[in-house]
C-alpha positions as CSV (number, residue, x, y, z in Angstrom):
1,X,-10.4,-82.5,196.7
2,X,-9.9,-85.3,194.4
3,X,-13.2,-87.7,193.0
4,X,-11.6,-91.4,191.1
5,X,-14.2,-94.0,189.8
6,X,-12.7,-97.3,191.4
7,X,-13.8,-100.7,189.5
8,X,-15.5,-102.6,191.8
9,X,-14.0,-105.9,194.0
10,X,-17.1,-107.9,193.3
11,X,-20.4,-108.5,191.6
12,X,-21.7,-105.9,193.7
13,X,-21.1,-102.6,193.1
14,X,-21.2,-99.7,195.9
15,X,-20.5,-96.0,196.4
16,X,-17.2,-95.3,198.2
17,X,-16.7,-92.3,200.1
18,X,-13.7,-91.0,201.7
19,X,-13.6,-87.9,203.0
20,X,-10.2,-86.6,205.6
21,X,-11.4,-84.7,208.6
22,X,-14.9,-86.2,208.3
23,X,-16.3,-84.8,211.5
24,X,-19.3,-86.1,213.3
25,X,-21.4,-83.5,211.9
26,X,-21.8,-85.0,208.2
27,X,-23.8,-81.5,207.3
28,X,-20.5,-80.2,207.5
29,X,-19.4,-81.6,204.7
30,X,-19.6,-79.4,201.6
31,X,-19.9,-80.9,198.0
32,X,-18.2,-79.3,195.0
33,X,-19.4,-80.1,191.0
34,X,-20.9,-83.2,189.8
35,X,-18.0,-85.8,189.6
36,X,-19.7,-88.9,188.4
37,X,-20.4,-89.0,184.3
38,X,-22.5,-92.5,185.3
39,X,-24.6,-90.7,187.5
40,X,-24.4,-87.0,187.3
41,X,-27.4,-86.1,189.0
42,X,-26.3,-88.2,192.3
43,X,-23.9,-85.4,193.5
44,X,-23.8,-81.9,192.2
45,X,-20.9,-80.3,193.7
46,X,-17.8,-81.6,195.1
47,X,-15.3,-80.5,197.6
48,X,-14.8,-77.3,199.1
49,X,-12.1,-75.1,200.5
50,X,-11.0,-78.3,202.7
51,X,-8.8,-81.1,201.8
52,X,-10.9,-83.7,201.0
53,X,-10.9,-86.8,199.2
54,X,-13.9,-88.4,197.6
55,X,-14.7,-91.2,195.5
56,X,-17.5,-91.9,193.5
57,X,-18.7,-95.2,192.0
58,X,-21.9,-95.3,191.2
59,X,-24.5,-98.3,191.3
60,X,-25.1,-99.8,187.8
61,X,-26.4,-103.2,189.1
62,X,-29.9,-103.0,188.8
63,X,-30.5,-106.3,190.3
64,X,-28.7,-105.8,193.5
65,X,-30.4,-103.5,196.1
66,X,-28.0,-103.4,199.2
67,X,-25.8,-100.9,197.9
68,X,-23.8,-99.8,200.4
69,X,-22.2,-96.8,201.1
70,X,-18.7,-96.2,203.0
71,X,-17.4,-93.2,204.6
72,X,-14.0,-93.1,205.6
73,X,-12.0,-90.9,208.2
74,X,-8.5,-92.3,207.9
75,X,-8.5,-94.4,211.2
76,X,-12.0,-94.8,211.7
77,X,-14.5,-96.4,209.6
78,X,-18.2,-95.5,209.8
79,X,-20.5,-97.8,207.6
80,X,-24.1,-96.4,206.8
81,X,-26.4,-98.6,204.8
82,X,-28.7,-97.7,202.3
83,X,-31.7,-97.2,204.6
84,X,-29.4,-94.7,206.3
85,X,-28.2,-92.9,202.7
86,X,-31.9,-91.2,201.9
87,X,-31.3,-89.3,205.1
88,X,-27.8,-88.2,204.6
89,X,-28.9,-87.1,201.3
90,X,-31.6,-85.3,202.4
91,X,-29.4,-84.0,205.0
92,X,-26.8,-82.6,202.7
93,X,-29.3,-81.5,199.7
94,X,-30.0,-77.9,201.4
95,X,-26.3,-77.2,201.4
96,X,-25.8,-78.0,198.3
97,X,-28.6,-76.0,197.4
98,X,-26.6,-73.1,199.6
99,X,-23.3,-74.3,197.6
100,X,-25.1,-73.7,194.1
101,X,-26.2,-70.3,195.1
102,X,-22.7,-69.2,196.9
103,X,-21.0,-70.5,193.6
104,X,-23.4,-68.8,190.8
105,X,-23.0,-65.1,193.0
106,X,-18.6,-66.2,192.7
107,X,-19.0,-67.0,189.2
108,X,-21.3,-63.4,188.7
109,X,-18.9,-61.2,190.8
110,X,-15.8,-62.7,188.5
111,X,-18.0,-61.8,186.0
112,X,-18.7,-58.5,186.7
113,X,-15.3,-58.0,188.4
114,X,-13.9,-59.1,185.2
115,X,-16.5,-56.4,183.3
116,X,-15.3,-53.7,185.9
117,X,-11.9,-54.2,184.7
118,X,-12.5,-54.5,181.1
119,X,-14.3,-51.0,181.0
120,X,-11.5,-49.4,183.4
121,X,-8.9,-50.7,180.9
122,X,-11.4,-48.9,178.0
123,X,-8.8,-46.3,176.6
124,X,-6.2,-47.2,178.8
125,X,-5.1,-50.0,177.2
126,X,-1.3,-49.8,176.8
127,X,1.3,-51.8,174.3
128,X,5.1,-52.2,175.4
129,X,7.4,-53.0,172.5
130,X,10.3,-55.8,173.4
131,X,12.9,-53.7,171.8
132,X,16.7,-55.0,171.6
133,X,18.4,-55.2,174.3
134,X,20.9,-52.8,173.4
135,X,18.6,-50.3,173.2
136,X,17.7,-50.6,177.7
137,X,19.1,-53.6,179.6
138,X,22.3,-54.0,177.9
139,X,22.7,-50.0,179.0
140,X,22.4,-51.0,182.7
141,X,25.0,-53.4,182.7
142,X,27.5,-51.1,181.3
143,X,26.8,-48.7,184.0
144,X,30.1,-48.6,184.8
145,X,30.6,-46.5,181.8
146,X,27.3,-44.3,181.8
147,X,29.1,-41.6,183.7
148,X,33.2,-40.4,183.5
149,X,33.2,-39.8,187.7
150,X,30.4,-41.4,189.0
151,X,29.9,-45.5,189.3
152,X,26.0,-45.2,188.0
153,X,25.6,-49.1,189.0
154,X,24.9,-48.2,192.5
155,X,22.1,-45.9,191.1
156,X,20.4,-49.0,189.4
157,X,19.5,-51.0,192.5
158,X,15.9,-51.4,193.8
159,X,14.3,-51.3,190.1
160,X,16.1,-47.8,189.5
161,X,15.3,-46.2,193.1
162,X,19.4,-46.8,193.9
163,X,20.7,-47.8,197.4
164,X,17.6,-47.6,200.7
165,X,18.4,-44.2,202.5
166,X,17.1,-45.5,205.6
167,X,16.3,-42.6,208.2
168,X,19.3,-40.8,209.1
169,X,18.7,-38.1,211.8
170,X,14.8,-39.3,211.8
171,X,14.4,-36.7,208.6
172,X,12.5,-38.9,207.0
173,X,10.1,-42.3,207.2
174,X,11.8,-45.4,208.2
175,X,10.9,-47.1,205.2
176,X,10.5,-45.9,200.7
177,X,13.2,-43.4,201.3
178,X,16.3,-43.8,198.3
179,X,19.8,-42.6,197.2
180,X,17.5,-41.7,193.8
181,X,20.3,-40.3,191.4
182,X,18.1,-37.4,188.9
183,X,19.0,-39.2,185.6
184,X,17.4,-42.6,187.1
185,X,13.9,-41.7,185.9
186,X,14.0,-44.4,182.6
187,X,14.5,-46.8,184.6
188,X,11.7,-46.2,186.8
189,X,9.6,-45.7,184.5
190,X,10.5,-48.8,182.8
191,X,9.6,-50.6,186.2
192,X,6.4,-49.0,186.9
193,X,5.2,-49.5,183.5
194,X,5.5,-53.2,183.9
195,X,3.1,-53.0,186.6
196,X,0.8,-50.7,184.9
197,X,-3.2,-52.7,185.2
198,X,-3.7,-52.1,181.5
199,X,-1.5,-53.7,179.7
200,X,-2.1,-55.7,176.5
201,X,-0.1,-57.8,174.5
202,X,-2.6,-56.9,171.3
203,X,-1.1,-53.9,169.8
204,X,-4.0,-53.0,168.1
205,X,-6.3,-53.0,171.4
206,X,-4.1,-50.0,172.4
207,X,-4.5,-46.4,173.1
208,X,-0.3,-45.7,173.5
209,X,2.5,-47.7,172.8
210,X,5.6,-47.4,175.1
211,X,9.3,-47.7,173.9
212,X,11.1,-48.9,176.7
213,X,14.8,-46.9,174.8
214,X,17.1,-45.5,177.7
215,X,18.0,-42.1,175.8
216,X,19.1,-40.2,178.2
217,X,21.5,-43.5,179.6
218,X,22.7,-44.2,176.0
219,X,24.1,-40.5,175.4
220,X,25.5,-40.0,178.7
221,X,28.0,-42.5,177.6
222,X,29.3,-40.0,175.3
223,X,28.1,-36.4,176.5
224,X,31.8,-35.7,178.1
225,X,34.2,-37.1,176.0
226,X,35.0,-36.5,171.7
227,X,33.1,-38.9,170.5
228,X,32.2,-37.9,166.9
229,X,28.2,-37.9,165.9
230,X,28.1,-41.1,164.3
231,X,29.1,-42.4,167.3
232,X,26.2,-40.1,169.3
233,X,23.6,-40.2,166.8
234,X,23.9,-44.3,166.5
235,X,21.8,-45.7,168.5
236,X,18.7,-43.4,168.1
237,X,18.5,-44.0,164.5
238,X,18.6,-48.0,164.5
239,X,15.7,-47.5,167.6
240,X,13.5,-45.4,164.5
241,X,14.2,-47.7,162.4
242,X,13.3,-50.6,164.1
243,X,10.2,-48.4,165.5
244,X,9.5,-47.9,161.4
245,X,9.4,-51.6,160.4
246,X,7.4,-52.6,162.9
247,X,2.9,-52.6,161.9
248,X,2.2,-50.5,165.1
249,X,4.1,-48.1,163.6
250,X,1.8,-47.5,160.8
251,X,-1.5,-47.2,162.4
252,X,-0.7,-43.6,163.3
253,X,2.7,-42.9,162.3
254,X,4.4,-43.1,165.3
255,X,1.7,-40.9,166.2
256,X,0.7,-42.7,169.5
257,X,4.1,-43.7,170.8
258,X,5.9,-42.3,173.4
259,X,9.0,-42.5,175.5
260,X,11.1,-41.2,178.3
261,X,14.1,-39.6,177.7
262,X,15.5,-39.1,181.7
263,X,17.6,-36.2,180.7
264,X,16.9,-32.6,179.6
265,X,15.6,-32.1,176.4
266,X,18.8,-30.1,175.4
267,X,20.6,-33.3,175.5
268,X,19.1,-34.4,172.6
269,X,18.6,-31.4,170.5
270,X,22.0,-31.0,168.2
271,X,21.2,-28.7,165.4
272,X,24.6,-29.5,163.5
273,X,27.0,-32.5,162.7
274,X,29.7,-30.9,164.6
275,X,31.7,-33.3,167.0
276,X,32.2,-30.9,169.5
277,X,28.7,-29.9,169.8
278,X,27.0,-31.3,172.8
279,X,24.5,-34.2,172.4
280,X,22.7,-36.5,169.6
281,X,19.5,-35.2,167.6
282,X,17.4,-37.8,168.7
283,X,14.5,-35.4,169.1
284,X,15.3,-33.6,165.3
285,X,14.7,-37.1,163.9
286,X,11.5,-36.6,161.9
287,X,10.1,-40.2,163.5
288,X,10.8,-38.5,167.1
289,X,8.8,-35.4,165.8
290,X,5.4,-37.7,165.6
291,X,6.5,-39.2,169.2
292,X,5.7,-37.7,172.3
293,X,8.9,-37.4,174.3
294,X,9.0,-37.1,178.4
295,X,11.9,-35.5,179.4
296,X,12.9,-34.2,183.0
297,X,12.9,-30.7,181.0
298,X,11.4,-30.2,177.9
299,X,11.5,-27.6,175.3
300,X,9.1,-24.3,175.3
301,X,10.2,-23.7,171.8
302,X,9.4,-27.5,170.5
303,X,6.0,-29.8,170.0
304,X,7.2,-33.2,171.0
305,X,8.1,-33.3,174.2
306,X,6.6,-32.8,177.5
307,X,8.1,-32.1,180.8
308,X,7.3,-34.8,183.8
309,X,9.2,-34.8,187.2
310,X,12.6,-35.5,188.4
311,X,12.4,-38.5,190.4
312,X,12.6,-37.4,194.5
313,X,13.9,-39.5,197.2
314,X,10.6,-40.7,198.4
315,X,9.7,-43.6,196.6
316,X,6.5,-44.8,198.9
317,X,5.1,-48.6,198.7
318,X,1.9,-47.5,200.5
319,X,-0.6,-44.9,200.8
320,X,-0.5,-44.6,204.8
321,X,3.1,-44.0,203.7
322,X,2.1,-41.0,201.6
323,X,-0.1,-39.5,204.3
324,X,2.0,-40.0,207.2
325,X,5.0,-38.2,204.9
326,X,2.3,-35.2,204.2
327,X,0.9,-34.5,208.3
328,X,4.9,-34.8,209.0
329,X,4.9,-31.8,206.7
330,X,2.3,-30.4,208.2
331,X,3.3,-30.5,211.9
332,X,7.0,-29.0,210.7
333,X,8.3,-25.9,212.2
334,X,10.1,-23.8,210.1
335,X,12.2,-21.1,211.2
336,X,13.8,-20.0,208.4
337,X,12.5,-17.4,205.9
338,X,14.2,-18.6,202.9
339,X,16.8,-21.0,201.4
340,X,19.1,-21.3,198.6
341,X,21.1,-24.5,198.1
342,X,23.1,-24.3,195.0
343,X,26.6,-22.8,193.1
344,X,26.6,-19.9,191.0
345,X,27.0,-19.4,187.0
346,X,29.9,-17.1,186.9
347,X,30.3,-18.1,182.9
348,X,26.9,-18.0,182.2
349,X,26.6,-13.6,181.4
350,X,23.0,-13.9,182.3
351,X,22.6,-15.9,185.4
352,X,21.5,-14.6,188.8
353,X,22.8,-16.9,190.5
354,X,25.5,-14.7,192.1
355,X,22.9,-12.1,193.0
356,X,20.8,-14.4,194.5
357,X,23.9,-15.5,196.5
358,X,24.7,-12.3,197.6
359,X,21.4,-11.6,198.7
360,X,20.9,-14.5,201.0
361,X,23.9,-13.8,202.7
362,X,23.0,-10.1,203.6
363,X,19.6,-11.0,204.8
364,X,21.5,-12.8,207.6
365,X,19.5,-15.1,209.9
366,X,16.2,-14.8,207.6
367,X,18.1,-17.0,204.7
368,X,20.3,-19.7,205.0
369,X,22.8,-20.9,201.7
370,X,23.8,-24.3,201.1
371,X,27.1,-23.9,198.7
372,X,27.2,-26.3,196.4
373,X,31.2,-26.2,195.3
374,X,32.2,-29.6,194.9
375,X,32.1,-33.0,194.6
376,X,32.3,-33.7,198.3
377,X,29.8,-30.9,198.7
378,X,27.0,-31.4,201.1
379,X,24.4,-31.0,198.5
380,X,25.1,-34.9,197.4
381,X,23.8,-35.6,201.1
382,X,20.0,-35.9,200.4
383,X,19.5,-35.8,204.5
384,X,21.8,-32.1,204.5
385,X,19.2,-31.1,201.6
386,X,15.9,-32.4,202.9
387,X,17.0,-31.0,206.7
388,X,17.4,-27.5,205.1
389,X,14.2,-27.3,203.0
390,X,12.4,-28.9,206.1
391,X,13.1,-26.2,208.2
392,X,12.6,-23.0,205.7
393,X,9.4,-21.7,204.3
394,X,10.3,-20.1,201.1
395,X,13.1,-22.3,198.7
396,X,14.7,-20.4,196.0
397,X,14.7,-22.2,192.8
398,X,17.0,-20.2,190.4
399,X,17.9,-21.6,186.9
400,X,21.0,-23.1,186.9
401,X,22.7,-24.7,183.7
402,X,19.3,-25.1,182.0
403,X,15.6,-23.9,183.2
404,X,14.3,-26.6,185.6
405,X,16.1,-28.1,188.6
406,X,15.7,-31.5,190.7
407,X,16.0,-29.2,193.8
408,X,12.0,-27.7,192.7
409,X,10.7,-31.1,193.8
410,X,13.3,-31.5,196.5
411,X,11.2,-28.4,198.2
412,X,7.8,-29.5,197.2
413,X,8.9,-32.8,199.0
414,X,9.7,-31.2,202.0
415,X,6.8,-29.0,202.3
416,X,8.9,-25.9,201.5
417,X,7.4,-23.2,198.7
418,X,9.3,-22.6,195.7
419,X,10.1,-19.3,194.4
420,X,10.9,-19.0,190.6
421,X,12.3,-16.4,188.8
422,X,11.0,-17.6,185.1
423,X,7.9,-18.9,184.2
424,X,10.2,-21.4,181.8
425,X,11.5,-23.7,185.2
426,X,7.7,-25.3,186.2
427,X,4.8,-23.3,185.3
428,X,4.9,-24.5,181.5
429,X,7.2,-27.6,182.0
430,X,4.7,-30.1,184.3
431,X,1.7,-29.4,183.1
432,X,-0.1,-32.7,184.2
433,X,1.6,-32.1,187.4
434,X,1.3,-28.7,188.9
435,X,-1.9,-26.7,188.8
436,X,-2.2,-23.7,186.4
437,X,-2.9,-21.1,189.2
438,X,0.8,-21.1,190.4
439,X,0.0,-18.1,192.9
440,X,-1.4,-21.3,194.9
441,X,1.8,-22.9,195.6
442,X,4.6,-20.4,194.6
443,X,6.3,-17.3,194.3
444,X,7.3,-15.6,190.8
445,X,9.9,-12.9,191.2
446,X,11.4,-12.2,187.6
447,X,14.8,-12.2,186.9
448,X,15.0,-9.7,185.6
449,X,14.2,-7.5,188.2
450,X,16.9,-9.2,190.4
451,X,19.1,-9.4,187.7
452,X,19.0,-5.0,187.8
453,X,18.9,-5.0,191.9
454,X,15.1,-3.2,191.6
455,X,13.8,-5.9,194.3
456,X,15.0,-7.6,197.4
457,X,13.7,-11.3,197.4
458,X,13.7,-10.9,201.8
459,X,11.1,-8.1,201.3
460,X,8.7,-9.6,198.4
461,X,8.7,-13.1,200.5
462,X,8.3,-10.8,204.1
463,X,5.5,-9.3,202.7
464,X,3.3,-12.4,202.1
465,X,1.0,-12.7,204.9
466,X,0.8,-15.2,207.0
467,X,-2.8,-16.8,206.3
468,X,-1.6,-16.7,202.3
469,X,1.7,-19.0,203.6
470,X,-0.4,-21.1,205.3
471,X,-3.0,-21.9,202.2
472,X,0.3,-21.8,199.8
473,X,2.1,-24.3,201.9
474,X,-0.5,-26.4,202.1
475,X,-1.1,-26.7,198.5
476,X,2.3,-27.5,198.3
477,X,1.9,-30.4,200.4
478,X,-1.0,-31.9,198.8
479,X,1.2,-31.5,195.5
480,X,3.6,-34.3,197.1
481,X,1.9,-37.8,195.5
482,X,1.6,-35.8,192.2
483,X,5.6,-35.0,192.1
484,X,6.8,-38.4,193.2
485,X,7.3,-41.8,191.8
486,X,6.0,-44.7,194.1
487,X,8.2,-48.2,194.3
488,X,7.5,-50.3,191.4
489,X,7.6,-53.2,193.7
490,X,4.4,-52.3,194.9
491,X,1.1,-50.0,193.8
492,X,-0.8,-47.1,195.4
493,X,-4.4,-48.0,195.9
494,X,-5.8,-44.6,196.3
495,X,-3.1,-42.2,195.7
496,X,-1.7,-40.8,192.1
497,X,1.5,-40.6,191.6
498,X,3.6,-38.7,189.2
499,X,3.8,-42.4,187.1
500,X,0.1,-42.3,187.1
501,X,-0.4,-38.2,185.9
502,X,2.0,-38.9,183.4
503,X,0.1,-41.7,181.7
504,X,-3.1,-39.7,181.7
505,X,-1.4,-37.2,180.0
506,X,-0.5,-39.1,177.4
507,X,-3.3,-41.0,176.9
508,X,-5.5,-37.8,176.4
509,X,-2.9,-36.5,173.9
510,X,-2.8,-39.4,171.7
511,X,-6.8,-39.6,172.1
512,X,-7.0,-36.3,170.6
513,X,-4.6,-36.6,168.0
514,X,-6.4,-39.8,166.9
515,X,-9.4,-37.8,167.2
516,X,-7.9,-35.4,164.6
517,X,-6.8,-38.0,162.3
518,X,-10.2,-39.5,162.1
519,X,-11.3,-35.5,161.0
520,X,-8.7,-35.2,159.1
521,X,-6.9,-32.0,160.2
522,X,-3.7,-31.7,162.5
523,X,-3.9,-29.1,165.9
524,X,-0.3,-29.2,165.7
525,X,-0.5,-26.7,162.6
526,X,-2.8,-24.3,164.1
527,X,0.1,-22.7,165.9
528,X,3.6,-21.7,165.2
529,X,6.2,-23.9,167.1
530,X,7.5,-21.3,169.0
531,X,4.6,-20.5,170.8
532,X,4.6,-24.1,171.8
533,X,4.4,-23.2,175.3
534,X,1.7,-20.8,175.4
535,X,-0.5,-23.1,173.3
536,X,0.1,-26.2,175.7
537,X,-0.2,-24.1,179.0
538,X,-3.2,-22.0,177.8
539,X,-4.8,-23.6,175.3
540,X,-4.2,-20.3,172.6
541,X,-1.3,-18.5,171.1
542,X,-2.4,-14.9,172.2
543,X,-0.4,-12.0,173.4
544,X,0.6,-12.9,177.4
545,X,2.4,-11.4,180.0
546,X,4.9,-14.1,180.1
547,X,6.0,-13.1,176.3
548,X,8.5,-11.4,177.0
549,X,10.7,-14.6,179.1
550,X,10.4,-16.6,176.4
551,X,11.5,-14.2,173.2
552,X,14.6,-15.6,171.6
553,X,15.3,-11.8,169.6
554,X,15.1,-10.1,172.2
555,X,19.5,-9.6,172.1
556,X,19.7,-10.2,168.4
557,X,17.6,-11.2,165.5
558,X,18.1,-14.5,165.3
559,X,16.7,-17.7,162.9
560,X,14.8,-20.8,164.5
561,X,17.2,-22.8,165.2
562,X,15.2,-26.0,164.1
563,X,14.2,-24.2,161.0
564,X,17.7,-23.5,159.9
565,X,18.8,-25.1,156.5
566,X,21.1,-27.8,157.7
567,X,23.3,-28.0,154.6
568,X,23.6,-23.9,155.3
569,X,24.6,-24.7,158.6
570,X,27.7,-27.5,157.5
571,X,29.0,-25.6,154.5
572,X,29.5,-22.4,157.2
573,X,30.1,-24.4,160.2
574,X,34.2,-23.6,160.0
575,X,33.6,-20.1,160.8
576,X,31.1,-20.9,163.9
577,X,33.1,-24.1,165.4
578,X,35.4,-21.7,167.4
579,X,32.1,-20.4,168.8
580,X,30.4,-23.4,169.3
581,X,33.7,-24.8,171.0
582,X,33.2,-22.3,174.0
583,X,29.0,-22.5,174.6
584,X,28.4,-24.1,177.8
585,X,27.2,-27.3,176.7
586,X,23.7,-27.9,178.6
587,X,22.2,-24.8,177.9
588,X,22.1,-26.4,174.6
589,X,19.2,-24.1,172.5
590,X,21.6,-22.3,170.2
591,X,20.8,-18.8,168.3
592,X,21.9,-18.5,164.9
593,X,22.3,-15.2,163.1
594,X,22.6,-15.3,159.2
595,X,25.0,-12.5,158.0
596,X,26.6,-12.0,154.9
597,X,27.2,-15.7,154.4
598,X,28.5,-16.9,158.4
599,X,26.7,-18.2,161.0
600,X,27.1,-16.8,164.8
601,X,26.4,-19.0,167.4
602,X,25.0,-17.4,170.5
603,X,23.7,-18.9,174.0
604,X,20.3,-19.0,174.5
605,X,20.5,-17.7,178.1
606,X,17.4,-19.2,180.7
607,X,15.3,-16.2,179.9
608,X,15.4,-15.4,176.9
């Protein structure tokens, strides 16, 4: 609706008004606000959700008493005088009185909508700093390079999610199905944090701050060729000092930042300037030691960073899409025992890989094996994966070149329950993820005891019974929205996601280390490092029967590695580089054994 004040054609001035669509029913007509400054108590409100045109002019000749007012309907013109205007107005006064209320209850439920959304935001509020470009975008258009035999730029499509899957075989949904690659997660982070309800452009309104920095793109430019550390270490330490210069940075020391690093944590843990050691030391930086890190596997040994979930395939744009994934779960038969897609270790000593192997294949039709031995393998086929795990009730999740695998949520997605065989490849990696009890939704079968033949995994998982598979797989099920990572192009309404988990988690950690700021004392020194995991899973550093899996002595005494005197390390590192030279490079947590003046580099096996 549009209101003009038109000068009048003569001596005699008159109200004008021209209203499209004016229907023979003139109490149909719906006035918005007061439009006339001469007169501003002739009309209250003008307009309404129609397209109308009115025009106002109102009578300032006192001595001429035949004004006359004109409605207008485009073709026709109906003229009412003024004898006729007292009834139109009192005609239209009641719904204008109606108008007045509708609009005051609008203006109270913005109001309180507004309120609503304020308080929800209370504590949530969330501050994104615009880094450099090198440090995220410029990354994606160089994905060409991010990988020596695989295009990544494929992987970058749909906000991270990488090429629609589609529904191949009518395994899956027909739509928020993805070629996800497992390093992607940055990216989609990155995405869904831009649609995150809380955020605020005032820095000092915030609870976190996020730094957008693709680690885990920027060193997989240079995990597989002989770049030296400089090169490596580069770009992490311009992103700290740019993070140092900036005033967020010195509210809390970097204290309530946070990041995702979409690799595992051993990518970014090099303990010496060696160029043929693997990775950067992003997370030995003493700025990334007040962060909190997310990494797809963190360290059980270290502080600063927490483990979150590989992304899936499923990337759902809707709720209904969530539940009709979970019944399709439900209403799955599965007619095989147990599962084990994967290749062995045969140069890691420790791994039981081969055992595991070996095991499958004499339990016959109660376990079917999915050899991964290639690049061609099927194992790159999400719909030979997913059509595997669909049809099995246990899934074997083994460690491979590190503790954790992409193929633990694989399972979880398909309804299938995971069997671990250390404690060190979920049960203290996603803690805001998977629940503590993890006799609810899994089996734990220590290596160990495989490792020395004194179990078969066909008779543990044969012995379950049936009403406990049924209430474990389940569970499993209803773990699927908390394991995933839904479109950024669109939001959940109901549903939390693995996005969502996350940023409670960190939100309640930087709470409570603002909380312990403002008492002055530090939880972080209440516990020794290395019982990091204990102390995050169970809240104390006392003796527990998982001890034993996560001992770093137990096959030599052996020094911290991140308390080992650096300069110790480089004037000795000539008589450790052959070592070094021949770890395999992502099982990354070196041992270091001081005697008589050298340093012996040992594996850290998954474990230890």
């Amino acid at each position: 609706m549009e209101a003009t004040l038109r000068k009048p054609q003569n001596s005699l001035d008159f109200i004008s008004i021209s209203v499209s669509n004016f229907g023979p029913a003139v109490r149909n007509f719906q006035p918005f606000a007061s439009i006339s400054h001469h007169q501003p108590n002739s009309v209250k409100y003008l307009g309404s959700d129609y397209s109308q045109n009115v025009s106002l002019i109102s009578h300032v000749n006192d001595t001429s008493k035949n004004a006359t007012v004109y409605a207008e309907k485009e073709e026709n013109s109906v003229k009412i005088s003024s004898t006729d205007f007292e009834g139109l107005r009192n005609e239209l006064e009641p719904k204008v009185q109606q108008d007045d209320d509708k609009y005051a209850e609008k203006d109270q439920e913005k109001r309180a909508k507004s309120g609503r959304k304020s308080n929800s935001c209370t504590g949530r509020y969330i501050y994104v700093h615009d880094l450099p470009s090198k440090f995220n975008n410029d990354l994606l258009k160089q994905c060409k390079l991010l990988n020596k035999w695989t295009d990544m730029c494929q992987y970058f499509v749909n906000m991270g999610l990488g090429p629609a899957l589609g529904n191949p075989q009518r395994m899956f949904l027909s739509k928020g199905w993805f070629v996800t690659d497992q390093f992607s997660l940055e990216v989609i982070f990155h995405n869904r944090m831009k649609q995150y309800e809380c955020l605020t452009n005032d820095s000092t309104r915030a609870t976190a701050i996020y730094v957008p920095y693709y680690a885990g793109l920027d060193i997989a430019r240079h995990l597989w060729d002989s770049h030296n550390t400089s090169v490596r270490d580069s770009d992490a330490l311009d992103l700290v000092k740019w993070l140092r210069e900036k005033p967020e940075w010195n509210a809390m020391g970097g204290m309530d930042h946070f990041l995702v690093a979409g690799r595992i944590t051993w990518d970014f843990r090099r303990i010496i300037d060696e160029d043929n050691a693997w990775g950067n030391k992003l997370m030995l930086l003493s700025e990334s030691q007040n962060m909190t890190i997310l990494t797809i596997e963190s360290s059980p040994w270290n502080k600063n960073d927490f483990g979150i979930p590989y992304p899936t395939y499923f990337h759902p744009s809707s709720d209904d899409q969530v539940f009709q994934w979970q019944n399709k779960m439900r209403q799955q038969k599965r007619r095989t025992l147990f599962t084990f897609a994967g290749a062995p270790r045969p140069n890691i000593e420790d791994s039981i890989r081969s055992e595991i192997m070996e095991q499958c294949t004499a339990s016959r039709r109660k376990c079917r094996l999915l050899e991964c031995k290639n690049s061609r393998n099927k194992c790159n086929k999400p719909v030979h994966i997913m059509k595997m795990f669909q049809n099995t009730i246990f899934c074997l999740q083994p460690p491979g070149d590190s503790f954790t695998r992409r193929s633990t949520f694989d399972s979880i997605l398909a309804g299938c329950i995971p069997v671990f065989f250390s404690p060190a490849s979920a049960y203290v990696q996603y803690l805001w993820n998977l629940p503590t009890d993890y006799t609810t939704y899994s089996v734990l079968i220590p290596e160990d005891d495989v490792k020395q033949k004194k179990v078969r995994i066909e008779h543990v998982l044969s012995r379950i019974p049936r009403k406990k598979v049924s209430e474990m797989r389940e569970e499993v099920i209803k773990l699927i929205p908390k394991v995933i990572y839904a479109d950024p192009r669109a939001r959940l309404k109901t549903v939390e996601d693995a996005f969502d988990l996350t940023i409670k988690g960190v939100l309640e950690r930087v709470k409570k280390l603002r909380r312990e700021i403002g008492e002055g004392r530090n939880s972080s020194f209440d516990f020794d490092q290395e019982n990091s995991w204990k102390y995050y899973t169970f809240g104390t550093t006392q003796e527990h029967e998982w001890d034993h899996f996560f001992l770093r002595t137990n096959r030599a005494r052996v020094l911290i590695c991140q308390t080992i005197d650096f300069n110790f390390i480089n004037k000795t590192r000539s008589s450790a580089s052959s070592t070094l030279q021949s770890l395999h490079p992502a099982r990354r947590s070196y041992r270091i054994k001081a005697k008589q003046n050298t340093v012996i580099a040992s594996l850290l096996v998954s474990k230890a």
